[in-house]
C-alpha positions in Angstrom: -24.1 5.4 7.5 -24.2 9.3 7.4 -22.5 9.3 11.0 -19.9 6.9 9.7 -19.1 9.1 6.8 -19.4 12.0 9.1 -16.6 10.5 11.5 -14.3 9.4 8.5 -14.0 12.9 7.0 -13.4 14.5 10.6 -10.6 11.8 10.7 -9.2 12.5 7.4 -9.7 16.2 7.7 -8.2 16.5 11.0 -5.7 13.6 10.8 -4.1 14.8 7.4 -0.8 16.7 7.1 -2.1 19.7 4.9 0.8 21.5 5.3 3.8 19.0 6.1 6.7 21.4 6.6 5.1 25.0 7.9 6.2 28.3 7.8 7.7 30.8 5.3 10.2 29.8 3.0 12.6 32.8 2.8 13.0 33.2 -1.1 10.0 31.1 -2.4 9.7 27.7 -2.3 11.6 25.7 -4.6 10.5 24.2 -7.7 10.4 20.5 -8.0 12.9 19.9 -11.4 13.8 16.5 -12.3 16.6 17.9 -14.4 18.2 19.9 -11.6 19.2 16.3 -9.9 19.1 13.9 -12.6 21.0 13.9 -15.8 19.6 13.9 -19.3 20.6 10.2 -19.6 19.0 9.2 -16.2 15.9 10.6 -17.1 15.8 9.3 -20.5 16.6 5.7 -18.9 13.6 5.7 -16.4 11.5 7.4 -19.4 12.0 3.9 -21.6 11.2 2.1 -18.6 8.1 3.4 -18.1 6.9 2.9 -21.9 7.8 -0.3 -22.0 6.1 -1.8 -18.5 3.4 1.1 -18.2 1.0 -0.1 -21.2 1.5 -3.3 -19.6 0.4 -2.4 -16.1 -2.6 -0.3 -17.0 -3.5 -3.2 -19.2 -3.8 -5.7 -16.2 -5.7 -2.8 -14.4 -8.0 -2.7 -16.8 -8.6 -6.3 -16.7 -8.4 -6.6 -13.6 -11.5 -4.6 -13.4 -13.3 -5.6 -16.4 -13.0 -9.5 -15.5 -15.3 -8.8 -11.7 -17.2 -6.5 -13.2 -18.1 -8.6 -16.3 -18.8 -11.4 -14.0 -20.8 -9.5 -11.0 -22.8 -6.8 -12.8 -24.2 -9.4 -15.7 -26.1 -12.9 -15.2 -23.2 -14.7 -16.0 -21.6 -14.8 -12.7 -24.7 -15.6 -10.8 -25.6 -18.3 -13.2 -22.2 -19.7 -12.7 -22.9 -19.7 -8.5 -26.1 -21.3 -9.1 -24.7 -24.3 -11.1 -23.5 -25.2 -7.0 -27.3 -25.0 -5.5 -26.5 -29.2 -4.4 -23.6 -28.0 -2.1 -24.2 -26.4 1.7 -24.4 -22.8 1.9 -20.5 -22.2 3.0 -18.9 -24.2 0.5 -21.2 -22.2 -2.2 -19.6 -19.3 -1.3 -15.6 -21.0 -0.8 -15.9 -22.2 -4.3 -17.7 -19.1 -5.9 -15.2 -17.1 -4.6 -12.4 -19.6 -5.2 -13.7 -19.7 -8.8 -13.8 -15.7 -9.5 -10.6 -14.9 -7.9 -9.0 -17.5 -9.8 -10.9 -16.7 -13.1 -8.8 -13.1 -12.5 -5.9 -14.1 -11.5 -5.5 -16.2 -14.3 -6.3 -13.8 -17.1 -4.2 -10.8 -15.7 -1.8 -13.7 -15.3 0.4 -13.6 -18.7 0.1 -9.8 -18.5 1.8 -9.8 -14.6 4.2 -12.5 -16.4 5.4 -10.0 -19.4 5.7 -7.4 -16.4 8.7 -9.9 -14.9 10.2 -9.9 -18.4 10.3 -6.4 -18.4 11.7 -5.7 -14.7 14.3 -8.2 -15.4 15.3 -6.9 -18.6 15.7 -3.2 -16.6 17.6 -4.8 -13.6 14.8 -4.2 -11.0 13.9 -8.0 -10.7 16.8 -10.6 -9.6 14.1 -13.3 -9.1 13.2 -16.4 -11.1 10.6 -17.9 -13.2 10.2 -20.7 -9.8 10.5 -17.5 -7.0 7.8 -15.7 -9.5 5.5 -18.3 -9.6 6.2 -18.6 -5.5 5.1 -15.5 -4.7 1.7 -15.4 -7.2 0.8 -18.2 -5.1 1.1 -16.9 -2.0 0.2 -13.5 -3.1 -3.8 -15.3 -4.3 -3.8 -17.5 -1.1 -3.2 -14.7 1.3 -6.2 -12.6 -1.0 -8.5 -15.9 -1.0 -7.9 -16.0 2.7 -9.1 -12.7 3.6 -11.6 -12.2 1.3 -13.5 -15.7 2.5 -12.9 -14.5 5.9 -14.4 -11.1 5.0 -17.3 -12.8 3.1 -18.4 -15.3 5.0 -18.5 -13.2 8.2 -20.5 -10.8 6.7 -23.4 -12.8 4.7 -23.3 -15.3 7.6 -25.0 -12.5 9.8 -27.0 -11.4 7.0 -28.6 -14.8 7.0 -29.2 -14.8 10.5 -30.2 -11.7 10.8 -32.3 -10.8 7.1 -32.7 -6.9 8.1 -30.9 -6.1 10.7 -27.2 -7.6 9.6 -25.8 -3.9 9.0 -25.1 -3.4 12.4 -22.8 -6.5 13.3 -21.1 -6.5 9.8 -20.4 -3.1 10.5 -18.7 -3.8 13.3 -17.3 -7.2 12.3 -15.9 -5.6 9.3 -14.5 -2.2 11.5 -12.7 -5.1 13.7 -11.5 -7.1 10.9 -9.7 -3.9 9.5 -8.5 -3.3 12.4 -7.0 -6.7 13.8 -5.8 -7.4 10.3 -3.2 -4.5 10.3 -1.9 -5.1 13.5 -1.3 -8.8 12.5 0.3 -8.0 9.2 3.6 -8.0 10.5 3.5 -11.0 11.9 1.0 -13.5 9.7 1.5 -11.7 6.7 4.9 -10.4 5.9 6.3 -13.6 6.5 4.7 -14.9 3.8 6.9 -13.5 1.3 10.0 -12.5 3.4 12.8 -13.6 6.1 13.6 -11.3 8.8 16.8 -10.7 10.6 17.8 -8.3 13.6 20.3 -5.9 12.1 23.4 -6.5 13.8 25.3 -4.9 15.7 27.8 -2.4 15.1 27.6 1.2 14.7 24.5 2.1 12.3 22.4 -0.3 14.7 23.4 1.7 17.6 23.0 5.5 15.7 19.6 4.0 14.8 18.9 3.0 17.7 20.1 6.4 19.7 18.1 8.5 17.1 14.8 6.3 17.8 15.5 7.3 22.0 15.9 11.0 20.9 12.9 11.0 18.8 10.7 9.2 21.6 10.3 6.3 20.1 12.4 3.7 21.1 13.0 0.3 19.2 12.9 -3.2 20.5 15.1 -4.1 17.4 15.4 -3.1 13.7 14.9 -6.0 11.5 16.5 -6.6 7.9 14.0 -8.1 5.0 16.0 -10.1 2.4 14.2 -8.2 -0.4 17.5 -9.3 -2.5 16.2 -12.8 -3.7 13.4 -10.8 -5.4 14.5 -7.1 -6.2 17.2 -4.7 -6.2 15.4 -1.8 -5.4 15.0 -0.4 -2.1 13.1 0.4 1.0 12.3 0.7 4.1 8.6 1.0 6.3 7.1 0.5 9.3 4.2 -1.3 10.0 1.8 -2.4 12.6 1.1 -0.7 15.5 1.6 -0.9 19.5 2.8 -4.7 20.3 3.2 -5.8 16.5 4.8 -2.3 15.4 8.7 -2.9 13.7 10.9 -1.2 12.1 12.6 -2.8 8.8 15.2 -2.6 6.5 15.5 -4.3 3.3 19.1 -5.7 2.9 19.4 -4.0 -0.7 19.1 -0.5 1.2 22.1 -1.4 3.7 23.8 -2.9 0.8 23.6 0.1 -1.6 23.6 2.7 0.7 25.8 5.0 3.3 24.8 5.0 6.9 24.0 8.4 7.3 21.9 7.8 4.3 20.5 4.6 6.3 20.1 7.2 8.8 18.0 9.8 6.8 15.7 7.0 5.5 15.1 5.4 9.4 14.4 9.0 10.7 11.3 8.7 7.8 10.1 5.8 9.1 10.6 7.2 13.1 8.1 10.0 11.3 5.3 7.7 10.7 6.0 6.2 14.0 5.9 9.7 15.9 2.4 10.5 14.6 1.1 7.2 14.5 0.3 6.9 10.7 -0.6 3.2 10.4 -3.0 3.2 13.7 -4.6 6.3 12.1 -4.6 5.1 8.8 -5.7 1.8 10.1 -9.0 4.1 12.1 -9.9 5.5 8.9 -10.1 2.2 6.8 -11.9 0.7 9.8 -14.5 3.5 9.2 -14.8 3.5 5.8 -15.1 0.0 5.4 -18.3 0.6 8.2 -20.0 2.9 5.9 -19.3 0.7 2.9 -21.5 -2.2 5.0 -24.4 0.5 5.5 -24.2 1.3 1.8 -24.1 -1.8 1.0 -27.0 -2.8 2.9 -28.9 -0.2 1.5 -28.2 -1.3 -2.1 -28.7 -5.3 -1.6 -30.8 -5.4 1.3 -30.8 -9.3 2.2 -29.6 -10.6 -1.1 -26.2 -10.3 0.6 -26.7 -13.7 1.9 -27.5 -15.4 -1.5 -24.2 -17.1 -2.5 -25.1 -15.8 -5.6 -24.5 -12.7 -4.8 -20.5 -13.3 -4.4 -19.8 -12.2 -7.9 -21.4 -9.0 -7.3 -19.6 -8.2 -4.0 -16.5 -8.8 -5.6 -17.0 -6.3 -8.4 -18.4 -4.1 -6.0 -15.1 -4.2 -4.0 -12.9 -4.3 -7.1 -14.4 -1.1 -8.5 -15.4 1.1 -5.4 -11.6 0.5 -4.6 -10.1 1.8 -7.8 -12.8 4.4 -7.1 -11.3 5.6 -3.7 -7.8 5.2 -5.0 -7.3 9.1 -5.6 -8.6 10.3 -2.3 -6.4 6.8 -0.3 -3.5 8.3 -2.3 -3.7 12.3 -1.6 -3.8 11.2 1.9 -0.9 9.5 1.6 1.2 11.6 -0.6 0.7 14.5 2.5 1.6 11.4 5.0 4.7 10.5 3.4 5.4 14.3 3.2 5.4 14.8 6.6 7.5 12.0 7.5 9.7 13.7 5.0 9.9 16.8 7.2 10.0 14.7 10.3 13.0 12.9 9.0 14.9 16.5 8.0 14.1 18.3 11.5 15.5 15.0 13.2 18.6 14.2 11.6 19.1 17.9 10.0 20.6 16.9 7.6 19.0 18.2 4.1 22.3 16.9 1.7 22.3 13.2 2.7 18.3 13.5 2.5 18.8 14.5 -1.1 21.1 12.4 -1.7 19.6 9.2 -0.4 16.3 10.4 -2.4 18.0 10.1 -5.6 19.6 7.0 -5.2 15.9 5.2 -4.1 14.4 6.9 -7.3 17.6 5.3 -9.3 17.2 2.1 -7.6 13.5 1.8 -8.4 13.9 3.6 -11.8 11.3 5.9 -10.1 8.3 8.3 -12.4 10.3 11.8 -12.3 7.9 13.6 -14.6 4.9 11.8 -14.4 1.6 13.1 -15.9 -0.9 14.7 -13.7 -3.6 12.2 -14.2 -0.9 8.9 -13.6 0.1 11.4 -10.5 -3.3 11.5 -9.1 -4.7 7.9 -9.8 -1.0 6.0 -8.8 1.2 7.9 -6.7 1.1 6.9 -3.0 4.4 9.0 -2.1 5.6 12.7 -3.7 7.4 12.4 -6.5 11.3 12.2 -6.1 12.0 16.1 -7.3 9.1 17.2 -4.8 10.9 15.1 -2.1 13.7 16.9 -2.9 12.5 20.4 -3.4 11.2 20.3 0.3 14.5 19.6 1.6 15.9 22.3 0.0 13.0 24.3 1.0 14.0 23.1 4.6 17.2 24.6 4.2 16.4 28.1 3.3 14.2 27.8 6.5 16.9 26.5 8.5 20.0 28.2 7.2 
């Protein structure tokens, strides 16, 4: 486990964009100021926003953690398992599992549900009561799915092999990270989306061009229709070697200018470039290693007791929140770099502003969020820091 954790922090530490646009920055850098790009009204707009759905969500956090860990770190889950003893050993654990995911899916369900209220009310949601209730379905199949896969791999070996079942559920659990992220794009995200090749026309072939100049040519660029179910926008990479794409939601082409299209792609190229998901993907791969050692340390060969499901899935739900701010600053300086990637490709630092604050209008984005929300939430830099490095970009490029 100590060699695990070893190799995960020489990953992280050598892997992570410390410093995502180098060099001096003749003047100073620039200050990241909401009110320098956003107007009074704008901010107070996304401000009400954020009072109204914020309780909300860190309610459903909360619960969402409480209802696991009320049910794994007491009797009462166990004794629930138990009530099962009659039934073989792998449909104990389908229906424990079945019954605890569902248990907390069903009480953060009316808070998730007054979330939809509140993004419709605020424009951000152009989906349904019947699209809503679509995607919660899919959204705890695809969870159930995993998680069973996940569970019965790993107390499977731990009842065949009682002390010894760390070191193939290490490994199991290191491939399963691993073969699930390059099969996301393709099992997963069509789950909950249709894809289109962008067609073509001039923006296709720009993109396309940019992608050849950059070193990383595309195959094709595919649209999501994230417009049934949002009107914000976006666009990401994901996967990696065969199952890598690039993808556009329709709302971004919709809303926005081509060179803005432009500035955005070149982001996405970054993360590309420097492989962020198959490093990304590396690191979780380890972690999720040591957290098999650990865990073996801390259960021994009670792992295989379908019992024991309840506990495994609090362990999982709280170690994760745990992790969150660490998975996050990681992130933030990934995104950041992509950022600068995006700026020295297209050079371009106006339309990069530009398109920055019309994806935190879109989303009605946190411009001055609290430190702690900052460090517990924020996958990305905030939009004025996204901003502020542009400009920073351009005193170093003038």
């Amino acid at each position: 486990m100590c060699l695990l954790l070893l190799g995960f922090a020489a990953l992280v530490i050598v892997a992570t964009p410390w410093h995502p646009l180098p060099g001096h920055v003749p003047g100073g850098a620039v200050r990241p100021d909401a009110t320098a790009d956003f107007t009074a009204a704008q901010i107070a707009h996304e401000t009400a926003f954020h009072d109204a759905i914020r309780p909300w969500g860190l309610t459903g956090l909360a619960v969402g953690l409480i209802v696991p860990a009320l049910l794994g770190f007491t009797p009462i889950g166990a004794w629930l398992v138990d009530r099962l003893r009659r039934r073989r050993w792998a449909l104990q654990v389908v229906a424990a599992t079945a019954g605890m995911t569902s248990v907390t899916t069903l009480v953060v369900l009316p808070i998730a549900a007054r979330e939809h209220v509140i993004l419709r009310r605020y424009g951000l949601s152009t989906q349904g009561w019947a699209g809503w209730w679509g995607d919660v379905g899919r959204g705890y199949a695809v969870g159930l799915i995993t998680t069973l896969v996940v569970l019965l791999a790993v107390m499977g070996l731990a009842r065949r092999f009682p002390r010894r079942w760390w070191i193939g559920a290490a490994g199991v659990g290191a491939a399963l990270v691993v073969g699930g992220s390059f099969a996301y794009p393709v099992v997963v995200e069509p789950v909950f989306n249709n894809f289109t090749s962008l067609p073509a026309g001039e923006l296709r072939t720009e993109i396309l061009a940019m992608a050849a100049r950059d070193h990383q040519p595309l195959d094709d660029i595919l649209v999501a229709d994230a417009s049934r179910r949002t009107t914000t926008e976006n666009a990401y990479v994901s996967g990696f070697g065969a199952s890598r794409r690039l993808v556009l939601d329709d709302t971004l082409l919709a809303k926005d200018t081509p060179r803005e299209v432009l500035v955005i792609a070149a982001h996405e190229l970054g993360h590309a470039k420097h492989d962020d998901v198959l490093t990304g993907t590396l690191e979780g791969a380890l972690a999720v290693a040591a957290a098999v050692c650990a865990l073996f340390l801390l259960l021994r060969d009670r792992v295989a007791r379908a019992r024991s499901v309840p506990l495994l899935l609090a362990v999982y739900a709280v170690v994760g929140f745990a992790v969150s701010p660490l998975s996050n600053l990681i992130s933030r300086h990934v995104e950041a770099r992509a950022d600068a990637h995006s700026l020295e490709l297209t050079r371009d630092p106006e339309t990069f502003v530009q398109a920055q604050r019309k994806l935190a209008l879109s989303g009605l984005d946190d411009l001055q969020p609290s430190r702690l929300l900052y460090v517990l939430f924020f996958s990305h830099p905030s939009t004025p820091e996204r901003i502020a490095m542009a400009r920073d970009w351009e005193r170093q490029h003038r």
